[in-house]
Structures are given as structure tokens and as C-alpha cells.
C-alpha positions in Angstrom: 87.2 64.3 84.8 90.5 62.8 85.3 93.9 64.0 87.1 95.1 65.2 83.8 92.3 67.3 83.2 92.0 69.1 86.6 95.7 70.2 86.2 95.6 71.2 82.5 92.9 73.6 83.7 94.6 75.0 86.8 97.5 75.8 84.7 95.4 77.3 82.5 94.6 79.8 85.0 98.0 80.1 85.6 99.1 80.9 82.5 96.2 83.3 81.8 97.4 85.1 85.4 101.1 84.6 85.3 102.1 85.2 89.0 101.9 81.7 90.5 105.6 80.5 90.1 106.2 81.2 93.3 103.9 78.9 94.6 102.3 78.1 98.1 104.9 78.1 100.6 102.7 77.3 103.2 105.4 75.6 105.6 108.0 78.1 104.4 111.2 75.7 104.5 112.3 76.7 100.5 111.6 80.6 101.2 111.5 82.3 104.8 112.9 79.5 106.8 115.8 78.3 104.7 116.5 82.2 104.6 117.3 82.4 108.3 120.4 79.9 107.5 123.7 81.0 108.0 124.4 78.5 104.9 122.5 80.7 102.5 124.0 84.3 103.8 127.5 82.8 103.8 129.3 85.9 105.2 127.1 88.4 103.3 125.5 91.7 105.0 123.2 90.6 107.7 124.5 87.3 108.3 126.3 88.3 112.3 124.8 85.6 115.2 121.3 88.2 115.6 120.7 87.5 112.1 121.2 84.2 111.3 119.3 81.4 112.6 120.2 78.1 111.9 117.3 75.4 111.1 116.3 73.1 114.3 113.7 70.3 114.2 112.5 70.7 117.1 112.2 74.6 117.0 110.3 74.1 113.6 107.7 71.6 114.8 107.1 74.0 117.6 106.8 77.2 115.5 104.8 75.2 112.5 102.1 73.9 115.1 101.5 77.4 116.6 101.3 79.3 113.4 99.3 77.1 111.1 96.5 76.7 113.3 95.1 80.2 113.8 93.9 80.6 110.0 91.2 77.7 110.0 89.1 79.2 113.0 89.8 82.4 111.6 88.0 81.9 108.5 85.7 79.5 109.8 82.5 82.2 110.7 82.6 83.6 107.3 82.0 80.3 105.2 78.3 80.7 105.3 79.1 84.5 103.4 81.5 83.4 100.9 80.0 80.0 99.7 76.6 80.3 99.7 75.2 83.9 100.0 78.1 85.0 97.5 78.4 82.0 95.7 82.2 82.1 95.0 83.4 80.1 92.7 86.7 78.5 94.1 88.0 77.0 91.1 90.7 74.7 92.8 88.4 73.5 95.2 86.0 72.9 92.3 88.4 71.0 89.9 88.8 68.6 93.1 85.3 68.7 93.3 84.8 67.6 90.1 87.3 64.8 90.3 86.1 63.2 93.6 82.5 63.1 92.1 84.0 61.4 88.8 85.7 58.2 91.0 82.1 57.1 91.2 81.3 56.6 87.4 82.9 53.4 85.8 84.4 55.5 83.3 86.2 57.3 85.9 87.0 55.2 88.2 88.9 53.0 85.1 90.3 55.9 83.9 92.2 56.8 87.6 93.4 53.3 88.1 95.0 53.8 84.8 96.5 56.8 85.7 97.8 55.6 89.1 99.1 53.0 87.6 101.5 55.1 85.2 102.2 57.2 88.4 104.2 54.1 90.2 105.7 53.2 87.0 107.4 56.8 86.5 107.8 56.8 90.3 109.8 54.0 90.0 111.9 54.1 87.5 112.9 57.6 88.5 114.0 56.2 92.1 116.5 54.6 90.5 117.6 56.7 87.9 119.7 58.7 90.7 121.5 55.3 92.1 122.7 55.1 88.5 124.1 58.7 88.2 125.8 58.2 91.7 128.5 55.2 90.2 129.7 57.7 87.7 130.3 60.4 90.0 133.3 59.3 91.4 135.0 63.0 91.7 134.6 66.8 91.1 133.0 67.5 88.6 132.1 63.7 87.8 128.9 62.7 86.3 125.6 63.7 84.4 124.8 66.4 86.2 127.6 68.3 84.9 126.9 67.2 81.1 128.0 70.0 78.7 124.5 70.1 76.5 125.4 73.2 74.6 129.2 73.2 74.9 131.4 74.4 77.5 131.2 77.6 77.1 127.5 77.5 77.4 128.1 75.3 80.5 130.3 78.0 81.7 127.5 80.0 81.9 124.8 76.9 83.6 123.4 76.1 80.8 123.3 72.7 80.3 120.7 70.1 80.8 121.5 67.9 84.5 119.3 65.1 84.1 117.1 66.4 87.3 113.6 64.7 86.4 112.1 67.0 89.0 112.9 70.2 86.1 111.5 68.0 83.6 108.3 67.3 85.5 107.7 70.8 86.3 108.2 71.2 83.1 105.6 69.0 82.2 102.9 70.6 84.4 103.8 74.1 84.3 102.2 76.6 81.2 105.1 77.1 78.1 104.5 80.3 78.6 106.3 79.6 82.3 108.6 78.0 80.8 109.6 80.6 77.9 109.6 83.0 79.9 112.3 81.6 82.5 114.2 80.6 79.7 113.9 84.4 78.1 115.3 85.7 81.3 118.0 83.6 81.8 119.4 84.5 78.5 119.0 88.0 79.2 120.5 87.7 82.9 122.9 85.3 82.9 123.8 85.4 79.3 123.9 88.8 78.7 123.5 91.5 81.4 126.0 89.4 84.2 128.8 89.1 81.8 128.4 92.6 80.9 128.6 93.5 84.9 131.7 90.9 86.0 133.6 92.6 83.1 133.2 96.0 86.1 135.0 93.9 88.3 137.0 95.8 90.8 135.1 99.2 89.4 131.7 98.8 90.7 132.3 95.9 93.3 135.9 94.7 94.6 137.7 92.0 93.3 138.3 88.7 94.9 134.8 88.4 97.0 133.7 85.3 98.0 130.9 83.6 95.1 127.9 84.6 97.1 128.9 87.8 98.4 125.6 90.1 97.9 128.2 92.7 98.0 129.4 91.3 94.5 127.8 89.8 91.5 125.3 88.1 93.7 123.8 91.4 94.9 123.2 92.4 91.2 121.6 89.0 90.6 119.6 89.0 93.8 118.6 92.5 94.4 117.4 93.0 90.7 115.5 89.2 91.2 113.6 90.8 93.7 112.7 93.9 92.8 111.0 92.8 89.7 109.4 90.3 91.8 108.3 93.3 94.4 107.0 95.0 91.5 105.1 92.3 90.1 103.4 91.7 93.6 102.5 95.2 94.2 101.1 95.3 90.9 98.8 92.0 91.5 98.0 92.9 94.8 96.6 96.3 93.5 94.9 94.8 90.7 92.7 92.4 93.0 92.1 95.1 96.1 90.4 96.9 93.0 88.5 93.7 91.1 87.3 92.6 94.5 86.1 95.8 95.6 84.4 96.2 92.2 82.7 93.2 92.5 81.4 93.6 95.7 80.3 97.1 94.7 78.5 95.4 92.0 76.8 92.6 93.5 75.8 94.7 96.6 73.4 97.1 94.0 72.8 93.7 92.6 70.6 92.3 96.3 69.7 96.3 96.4 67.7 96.0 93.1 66.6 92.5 94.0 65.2 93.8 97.3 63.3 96.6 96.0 61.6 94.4 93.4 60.5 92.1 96.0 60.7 88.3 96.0 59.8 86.2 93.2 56.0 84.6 93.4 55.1 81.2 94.9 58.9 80.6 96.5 58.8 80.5 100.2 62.5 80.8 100.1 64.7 82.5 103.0 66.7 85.7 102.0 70.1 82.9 101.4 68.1 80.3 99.7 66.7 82.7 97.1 69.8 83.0 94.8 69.8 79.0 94.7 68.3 77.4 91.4 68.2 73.6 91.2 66.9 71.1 94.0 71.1 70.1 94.1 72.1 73.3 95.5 69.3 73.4 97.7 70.7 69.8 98.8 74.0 71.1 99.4 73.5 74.2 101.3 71.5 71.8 103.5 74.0 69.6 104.0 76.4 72.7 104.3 74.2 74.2 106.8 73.3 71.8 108.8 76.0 71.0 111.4 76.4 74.2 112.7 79.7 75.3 114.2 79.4 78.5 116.2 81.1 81.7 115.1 81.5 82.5 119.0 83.9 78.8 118.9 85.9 80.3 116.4 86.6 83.1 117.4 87.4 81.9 121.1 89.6 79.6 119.5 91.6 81.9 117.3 91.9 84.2 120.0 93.3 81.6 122.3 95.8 80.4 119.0 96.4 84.0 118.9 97.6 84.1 122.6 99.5 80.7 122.8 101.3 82.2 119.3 102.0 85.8 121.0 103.5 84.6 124.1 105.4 81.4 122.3 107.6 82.5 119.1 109.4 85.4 120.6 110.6 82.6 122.9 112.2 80.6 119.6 113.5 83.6 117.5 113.8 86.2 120.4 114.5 89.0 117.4 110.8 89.5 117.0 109.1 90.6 120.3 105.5 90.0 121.5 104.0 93.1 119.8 105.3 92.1 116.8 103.4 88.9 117.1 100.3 90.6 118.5 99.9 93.1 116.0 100.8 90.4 113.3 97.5 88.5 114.4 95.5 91.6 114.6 95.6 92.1 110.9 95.9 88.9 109.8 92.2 88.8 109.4 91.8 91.1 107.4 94.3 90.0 104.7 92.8 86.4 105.1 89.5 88.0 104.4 90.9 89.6 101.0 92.8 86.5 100.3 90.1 84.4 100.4 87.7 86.4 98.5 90.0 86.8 96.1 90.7 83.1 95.8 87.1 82.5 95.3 87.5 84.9 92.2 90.7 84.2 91.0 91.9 81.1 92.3 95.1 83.0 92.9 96.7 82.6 97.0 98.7 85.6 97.8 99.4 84.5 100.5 103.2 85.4 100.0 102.8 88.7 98.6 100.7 89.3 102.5 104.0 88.1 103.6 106.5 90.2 101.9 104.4 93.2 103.6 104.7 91.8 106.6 108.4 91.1 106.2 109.3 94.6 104.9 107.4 96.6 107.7 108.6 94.4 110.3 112.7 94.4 109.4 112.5 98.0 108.5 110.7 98.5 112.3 113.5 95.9 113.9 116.7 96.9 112.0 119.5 94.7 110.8 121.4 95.6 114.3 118.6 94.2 116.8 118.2 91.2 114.5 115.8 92.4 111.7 116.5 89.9 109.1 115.6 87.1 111.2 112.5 89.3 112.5 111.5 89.9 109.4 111.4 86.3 108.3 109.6 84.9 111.3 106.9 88.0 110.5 106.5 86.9 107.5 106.1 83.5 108.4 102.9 84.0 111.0 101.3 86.4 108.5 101.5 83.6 105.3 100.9 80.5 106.8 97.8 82.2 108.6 96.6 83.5 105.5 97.5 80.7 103.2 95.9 77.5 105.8 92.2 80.4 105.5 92.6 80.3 101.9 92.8 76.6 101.1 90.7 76.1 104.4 87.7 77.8 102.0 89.1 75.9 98.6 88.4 72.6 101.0 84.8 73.6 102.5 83.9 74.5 98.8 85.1 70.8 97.9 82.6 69.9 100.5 79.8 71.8 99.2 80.0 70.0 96.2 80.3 66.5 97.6 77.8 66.8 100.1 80.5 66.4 102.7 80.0 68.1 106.4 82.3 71.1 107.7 82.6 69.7 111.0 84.7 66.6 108.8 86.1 69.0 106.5 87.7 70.9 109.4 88.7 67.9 111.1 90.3 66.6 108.2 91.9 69.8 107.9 93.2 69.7 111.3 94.5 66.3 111.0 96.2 66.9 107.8 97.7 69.9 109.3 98.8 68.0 112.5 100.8 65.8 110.5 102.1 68.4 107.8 103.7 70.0 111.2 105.8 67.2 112.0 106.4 65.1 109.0 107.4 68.2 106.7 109.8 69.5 108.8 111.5 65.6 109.3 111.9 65.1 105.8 113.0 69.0 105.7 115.6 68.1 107.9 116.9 65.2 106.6 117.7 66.7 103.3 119.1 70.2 105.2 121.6 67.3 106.3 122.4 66.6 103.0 123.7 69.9 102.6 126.1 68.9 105.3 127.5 66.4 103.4 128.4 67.8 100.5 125.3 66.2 98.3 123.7 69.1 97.3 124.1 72.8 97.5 122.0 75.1 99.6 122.4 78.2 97.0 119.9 75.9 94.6 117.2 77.3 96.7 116.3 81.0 94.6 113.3 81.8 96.5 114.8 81.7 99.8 117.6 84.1 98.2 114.8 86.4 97.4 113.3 86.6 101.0 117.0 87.3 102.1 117.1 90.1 99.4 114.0 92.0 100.4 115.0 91.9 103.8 118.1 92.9 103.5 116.8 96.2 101.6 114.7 96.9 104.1 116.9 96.2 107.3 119.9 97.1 106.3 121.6 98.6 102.6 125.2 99.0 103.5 127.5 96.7 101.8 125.6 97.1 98.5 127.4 96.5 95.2 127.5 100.2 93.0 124.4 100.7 91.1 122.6 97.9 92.4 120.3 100.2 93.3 119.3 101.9 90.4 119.5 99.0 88.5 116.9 97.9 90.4 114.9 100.7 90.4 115.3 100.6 86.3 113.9 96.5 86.4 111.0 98.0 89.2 109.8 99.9 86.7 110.0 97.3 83.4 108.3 94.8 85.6 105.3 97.2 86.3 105.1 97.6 82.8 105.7 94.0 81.7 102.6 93.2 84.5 100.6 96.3 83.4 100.7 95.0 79.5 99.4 91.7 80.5 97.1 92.9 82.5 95.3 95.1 79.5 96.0 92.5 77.2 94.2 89.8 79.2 91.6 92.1 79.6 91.1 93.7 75.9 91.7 90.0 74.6 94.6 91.3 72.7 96.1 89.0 69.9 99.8 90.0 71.7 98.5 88.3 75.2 100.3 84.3 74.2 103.7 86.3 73.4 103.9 88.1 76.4 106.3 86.8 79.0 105.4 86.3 82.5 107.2 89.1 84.6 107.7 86.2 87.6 109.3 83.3 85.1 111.2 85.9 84.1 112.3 87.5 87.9 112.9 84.2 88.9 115.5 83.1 86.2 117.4 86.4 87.2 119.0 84.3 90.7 117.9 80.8 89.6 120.3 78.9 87.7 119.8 78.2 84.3 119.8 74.9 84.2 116.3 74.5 86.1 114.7 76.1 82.5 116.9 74.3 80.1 115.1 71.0 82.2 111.8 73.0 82.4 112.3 73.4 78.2 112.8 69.9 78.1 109.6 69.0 79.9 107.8 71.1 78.2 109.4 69.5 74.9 108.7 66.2 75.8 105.2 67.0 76.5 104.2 68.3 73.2 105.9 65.8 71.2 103.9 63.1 73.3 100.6 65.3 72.5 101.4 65.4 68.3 102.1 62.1 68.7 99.0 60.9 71.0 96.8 63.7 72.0 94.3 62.1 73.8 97.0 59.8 75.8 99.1 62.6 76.9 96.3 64.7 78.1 95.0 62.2 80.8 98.5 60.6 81.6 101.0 63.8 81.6 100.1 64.7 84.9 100.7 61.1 86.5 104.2 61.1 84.6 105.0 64.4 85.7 104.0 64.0 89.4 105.7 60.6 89.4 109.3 62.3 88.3 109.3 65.0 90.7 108.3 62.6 93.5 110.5 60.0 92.5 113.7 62.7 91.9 113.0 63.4 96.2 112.9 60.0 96.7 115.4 59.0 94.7 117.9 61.5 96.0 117.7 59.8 99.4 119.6 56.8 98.2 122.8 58.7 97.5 122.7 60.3 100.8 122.2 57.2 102.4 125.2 55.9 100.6 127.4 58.9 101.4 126.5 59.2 105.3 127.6 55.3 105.3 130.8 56.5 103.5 130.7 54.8 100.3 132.1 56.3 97.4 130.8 55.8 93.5 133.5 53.9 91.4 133.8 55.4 88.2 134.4 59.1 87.6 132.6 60.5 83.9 133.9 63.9 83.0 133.9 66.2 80.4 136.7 68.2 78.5 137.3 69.8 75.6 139.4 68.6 72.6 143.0 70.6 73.7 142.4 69.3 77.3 141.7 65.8 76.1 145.0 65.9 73.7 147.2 67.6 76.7 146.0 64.6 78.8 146.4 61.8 76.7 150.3 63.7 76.0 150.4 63.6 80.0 149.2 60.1 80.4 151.3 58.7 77.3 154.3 57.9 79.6 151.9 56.2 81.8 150.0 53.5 80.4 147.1 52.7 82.4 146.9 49.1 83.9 145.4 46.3 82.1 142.1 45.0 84.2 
């Protein structure tokens, strides 16, 4: 089974659910962290000096190494339960399962050095796609990026196409049904229902406001953003607190009826061993079992994580005080327990939607005058990572199972991995932050960190509010349960409706995002099945290497302009375009004033 495969069938169970745009945001940096920035609330309610916390590096390695720790030993006692009495399925940790195991067959190991091989060729070439775009944009407005695909009106509006290979890849990966649906709810948001509400300007919010105002036509896109999103996460979080209390229900009276019948004849199996079949899993629950990690070392150790945490982040963001943090880690395993059985089930991480809770209770409990927004944020922050690192913590002991590979190395490796992901995320973090300083890109691209500033500013805080935000929001609350209800009975009944029915997150999302992120999306997604009708079994086993190599490449790539900007060197040729009656009043202007000859 090769890369392409193993991602064609985790977006399949992303397009079946329909709530994973968001994503694991384990470190936090596009959502919670980012959404502490005075950058991003830019004079809006809740942005005063208790409010606001501007990104540090050092501050973030701090707070990332004492919050991503805790979730491994948390977890850690309860692997026995989950993978081998239970059985749960895992399915990402299975795919990558799957695909270690196949590097040892000569048809896959041929078939991944193929694939790597189109991985540095896309990497490369998309490096230095974004030195070329920087020698046209030699002014405002200057260059690809602002390429009128549809016309100018339509680019008016953002939609046009920008040339970012990172859309396109995503594009690539992502279900069509992501992708239709973003592009659905950008023509219903930004093409229809915010025209409608700037056409109320000065009647339902004043005139003049800055362009990111919530208390404007921000607030409507925002607030209405996230309340579909709320819904949609209430809604999925209710829906698996019932499926995984069903199925425990029902595999309980399954050992009940096994116990009473007594065990099956001639196996001298112990009470865990006897739901194992073949001589392989006997195998790897031997292997699994066999270096023994004490539940009494985890716990010790997540207590004292627990306690360096508790004592330690009130000391970086002061806003949130130590029983905040203590009662944060007092519940935390409880959700990780639900997350990760869920993920077992589901393959789905909630670890976000764990902490949106978190965020509301603790910025409503805080207030927006004692610094709740920033309170709310870090809350959020402890709860998710803790919850997320337990949830892929189990996705990697279940890889182990199934490659014979010890705990003890897979939490090593986890440690490790985490060690650096605490100080080389937050560097490259920080180096594009930076950027923003200079003028290369623009902070307001990030939606999801304008969503965690819009729940908690509804819950710290409401003044300033644009009229009718919020029952506009309460009317999209209520569509979004509906839109999330219909495809959950649909995906259920196995109704012929289910491919037609938009995702309620693509469509959320698109509300605050700019358009041009689906119009690239569209043309992923566009490129991708003109490659399959054109060579099906090609595009299945090399999409994913394209498609990882642009978005990598895009981050990459963007460096080089930045490097060339913080050296002060400016691009040499200035592509713009204009309409017809602009061109003809310049050419009128400029007819006086021939340009000189080279």
C-alpha cells in the first residue's frame, strides 16, 4: 500500500464524516496562539494590554514543553484496555501500519522510491515558483497574486485564483465534497449575504470603521463563522458521547454472554488472549505486552507534569490563575479518555471541540476585564494539546502493535518527536510571524485563529457587537444543526442525497476565509481529476507526493522573498491589472509622456 493509497482512504473518512477541516492544531500557532496577537484584534473589542498577548519565542517554547507532555503518561495505563482487550481499530494508525509493513516487499519499496522521487521534483519546482512571482511585484497591487481570474468585479469580491500552490495541494488531498462545499459558502457569504449587509452601512453598524472592526462587517463574517462552527461541534461531540456509550453498552453484554457460556474447549487462553484469533495477534500482543511500563510511572509522571504545568503558565499569561490550570488537568483525563476511544472508532481527534469547552467556560469564568480573552485561549490551549498528544499517542502504540514495535520505543520516539516539535515549530513559527512585520504577508489570512477570537469574545465580553449579529447567528446555529443532523441520517440510512450534501465546516469556514483559498482548492481538485481520467492508476499513487510537495514547497518557497525583503531588495518589474477605461485613461495620461527607449 503506497502513500497515495493511505491518504485517499483517510479522506475518505473525512469526507464520509465532514468535520475535519479544522484539523489538528496540536501546537496551536494558526488558532489559539495567533489569536492572542494584538495584529489579529487590531483595535477590535477585547484587544486592551490584558487581552492581547503578543507571540514570544521564548514564552512559546516554554508553554509548548509544559503542555504537550502531560497527555502521553496520561494515556499511557490504558493502552492494554483500548488495543488489545477492546480491540480498537485506529484507522490512522492502521493506514501507517499498513504502509510501514509494505516498505519491506519489492513491490513497495519500488513503488515509494518512485513516489519520493516525484515529491522532490514538485518540491522543487515549487521553491522557485515564488522567486519568480517576487520580480513582478514591484508595487501595490503588483503581481500574480492579484490576477483577476473572473474579472474585476469578481476580484472585488476575492475571487480570483493567486497562484498559492499550497490551495492547490490542499486541494489535491482534501475530499470534493470539501472543496464544494467551501466554494458553496463563499458564494453564499461573500457573494451574496455580505453585499446584502454593507448595503446597511451606517444603519446596523457605523460608517467609516476600520476593515477589521468586529464591530463592523467583520463581526457579521466572524461571529456567524463561528457559530455554525459551535453548532457543528456540539452536534459531533453529542453524536460520539452517544456511539461510544452505545458501543460500550454493547460490547459489555457482549463479555457478559461470553462469560456465562464459559470458555471455548481445548484453549488455555487468559481472559485477554481469548478474543485473539490468529498466531499473529497472539505475536503482537506479546510483543505489546511484554515490556511492561507501570501504570503507577504514569501516573506519577503526569501528576508531576501536572504540577510543573499548574505552577508555571500562570507565570507566562498571568490572566489565567493556578486553579484554572489545576482544574484544567483534572478533567483532562477524562476527555482524553473519550477522545481516544472515539478515535479508535472514528478516527476523528476532537481534540479542538475539548478545547472550545474549555475556552468558553474559562473566558466566561475570567471576563473580558480581568483578561478573559487571553485566559480563555491559554485554557484552551492546555486542554487540546493534552488531549490531542493522548489521541495520536494511541494512533502510534496501535502502529506498534502492528509492526511488532515495543512501547517503551514508541513512547520514546514520541517523546523525542515531541521534544523537537517544541522548539523547531515555534522557530519556524516565528520566523514567518516576522514576515508579517514586514509587510510580506497579512496576518488576517489566518481564519481559524479569527474563529477562536470570535468565541471568545462571545463568551467574555458582547459589547461592541454589530446590530443583529446576534440573531443572525442564532438563525445560522440553527441551519448548521440541521445541515449536521441531515448528514448524519443520511450517512446512517445510506441515503442516495448523502454525496450532495455539503459539509456544515467547509461551508462555516468560507464564511471568514477568503475566497480565494476555494477558488485554489477548486483548482486542485480540478487538476486532480483531469490527471485521474487521463491516467487513473498514475494519479492514485503519485497525487499525494505532488500534493505534499506543493504545500511544502509554497513554505519553503515563501522564505526566499522574505529573505530578499529583510535584506532590502526590491522586485524590478511591477504586473498589474486594469480594466479597459483605466487602461485607455492611462495610455491618454501617458501620451504626452513617452516612455524612455531601453
Amino acid at each position: 500500500m503506497g502513500i497515495s493509497s493511505i491518504l485517499h482512504q483517510q479522506t475518505q473518512d473525512v469526507e464520509s464524516e465532514g468535520k475535519n477541516v479544522e484539523g489538528h492544531q496540536g501546537g496551536g500557532f494558526g488558532t489559539y496562539i495567533l489569536g492572542m496577537s494584538g495584529k489579529l484584534a487590531n483595535g477590535n473589542v477585547g484587544s486592551d494590554e490584558k487581552n492581547t498577548e503578543e507571540p514570544n519565542i521564548g514564552r512559546l517554547v516554554a508553554f509548548l514543553f509544559l503542555i504537550n507532555f502531560a497527555g502521553l503518561f496520561m494515556i499511557l495505563p490504558l493502552r492494554k484496555m483500548m488495543i488489545v482487550r477492546h480491540r480498537l481499530t485506529y484507522p490512522s494508525g492502521t493506514a501507517t501500519a499498513h504502509l510501514i509493513n509494505s516498505f519491506h516487499t519489492p513491490h513497495g519499496a519500488s513503488q515509494v522510491r518512485q513516489q519520493v522521487f516525484t515529491l522532490f521534483k514538485s518540491l522543487g519546482a515549487t521553491v522557485l515558483w515564488p522567486l519568480f512571482q517576487w520580480f513582478f511585484a514591484g508595487g501595490k497591487g503588483c503581481g500574480f497574486q492579484v490576477f483577476p481570474t473572473f474579472g474585476l468585479t469578481a476580484y472585488r469580491r476575492g475571487f480570483y485564483f493567486d497562484f498559492s500552490t499550497t490551495n492547490v495541494g490542499v486541494g489535491m488531498i482534501c475530499p470534493p465534497m470539501i472543496t464544494v462545499s467551501m466554494l458553496a459558502g463563499s458564494i453564499l457569504s461573500w457573494g451574496i449575504l455580505w453585499p446584502c449587509i454593507e448595503t446597511k452601512e451606517g444603519q446596523w453598524y457605523p460608517k467609516n470603521l476600520e476593515a477589521n472592526s468586529l464591530s463592523g462587517i467583520t463581526g457579521y463574517k466572524v461571529f456567524i463563522g463561528v457559530s455554525m462552527i459551535l453548532a457543528d461541534s456540539l452536534f459531533t461531540f453529542l453524536t460520539a458521547l452517544v456511539r461510544t456509550l452505545y458501543l460500550l453498552r454493547k460490547r459489555r453484554s457482549r463479555v457478559q454472554t461470553a462469560t456465562l457460556a464459559g470458555p471455548p474447549p481445548s484453549q488455555c487462553l487468559s481472559a485477554t488472549e481469548r478474543t485473539i484469533q490468529s498466531f499473529d495477534d497472539r505475536r503482537r500482543t506479546h510483543v505489546f505486552l511484554r515490556d511492561r511500563i507501570p501504570g503507577r510511572v504514569a501516573v506519577a509522571a503526569y501528576a508531576a507534569l501536572a504540577t510543573a504545568s499548574t505552577a508555571a503558565v500562570p507565570r507566562l499569561y498571568p490572566q489565567l490563575r493556578y486553579h484554572h490550570v489545576a482544574l484544567a488537568y483534572l478533567v483532562a483525563p477524562v476527555f482524553a479518555l473519550c477522545n481516544a476511544y472515539g478515535a479508535g472508532v472514528t478516527d476523528m481527534n476532537m481534540s479542538t471541540t475539548y478545547g472550545k469547552i474549555a475556552l468558553l467556560v474559562v473566558s466566561s469564568w475570567v471576563g473580558a476585564e480581568r483578561g478573559g480573552v487571553v485566559a480563555g485561549l491559554v485554557a484552551c490551549g492546555v486542554i487540546a494539546a493534552a488531549v490531542s498528544s493522548a489521541s495520536e499517542f494511541m494512533q502510534g502504540l496501535k502502529t506498534g502493535y502492528l509492526t511488532l514495535t515495543s512501547p517503551r520505543a514508541v513512547l520514546v520516539g514520541q517523546v523525542v518527536g515531541t521534544t523537537l516539535g517544541c522548539v523547531v515549530n515555534p522557530a519556524v513559527f516565528w520566523v514567518f510571524y516576522r514576515v508579517y512585520d514586514m509587510g510580506v504577508l497579512d496576518v488576517a489570512d489566518a481564519p481559524y485563529a479569527k474563529v477562536y477570537q470570535g468565541i471568545v469574545m462571545l463568551s467574555a465580553g458582547r459589547h461592541g457587537l454589530p446590530q443583529h449579529s446576534l440573531l443572525l447567528c442564532k438563525l445560522f446555529f440553527a441551519l448548521a444543526l440541521a445541515l449536521s443532523a441531515a448528514r448524519e441520517a443520511a450517512e446512517r440510512r445510506q441515503w442516495r442525497a448523502l454525496p450532495y450534501l455539503p459539509s456544515t465546516v467547509g461551508v462555516a469556514v468560507a464564511f471568514f476565509a477568503p475566497p480565494k483559498m476555494p477558488v485554489g482548492m477548486a483548482v486542485g481538485s480540478l487538476t486532480l481529476y483531469l490527471w485521474k481520467r487521463a491516467d487513473r492508476s498514475g494519479a492514485r499513487m503519485l497525487s499525494a507526493a505532488v500534493a505534499s510537495g506543493l504545500i511544502c514547497g509554497d513554505g519553503l518557497g515563501s522564505m526566499v522573498p522574505s529573505m530578499l525583503t529583510f535584506f532590502k531588495a526590491e522586485p524590478p518589474i511591477c504586473v498589474k491589472f486594469i480594466s479597459r477605461t483605466a487602461n485607455a485613461e492611462l495610455n491618454a495620461y501617458l501620451a504626452p509622456h513617452p516612455m524612455p527607449k531601453a
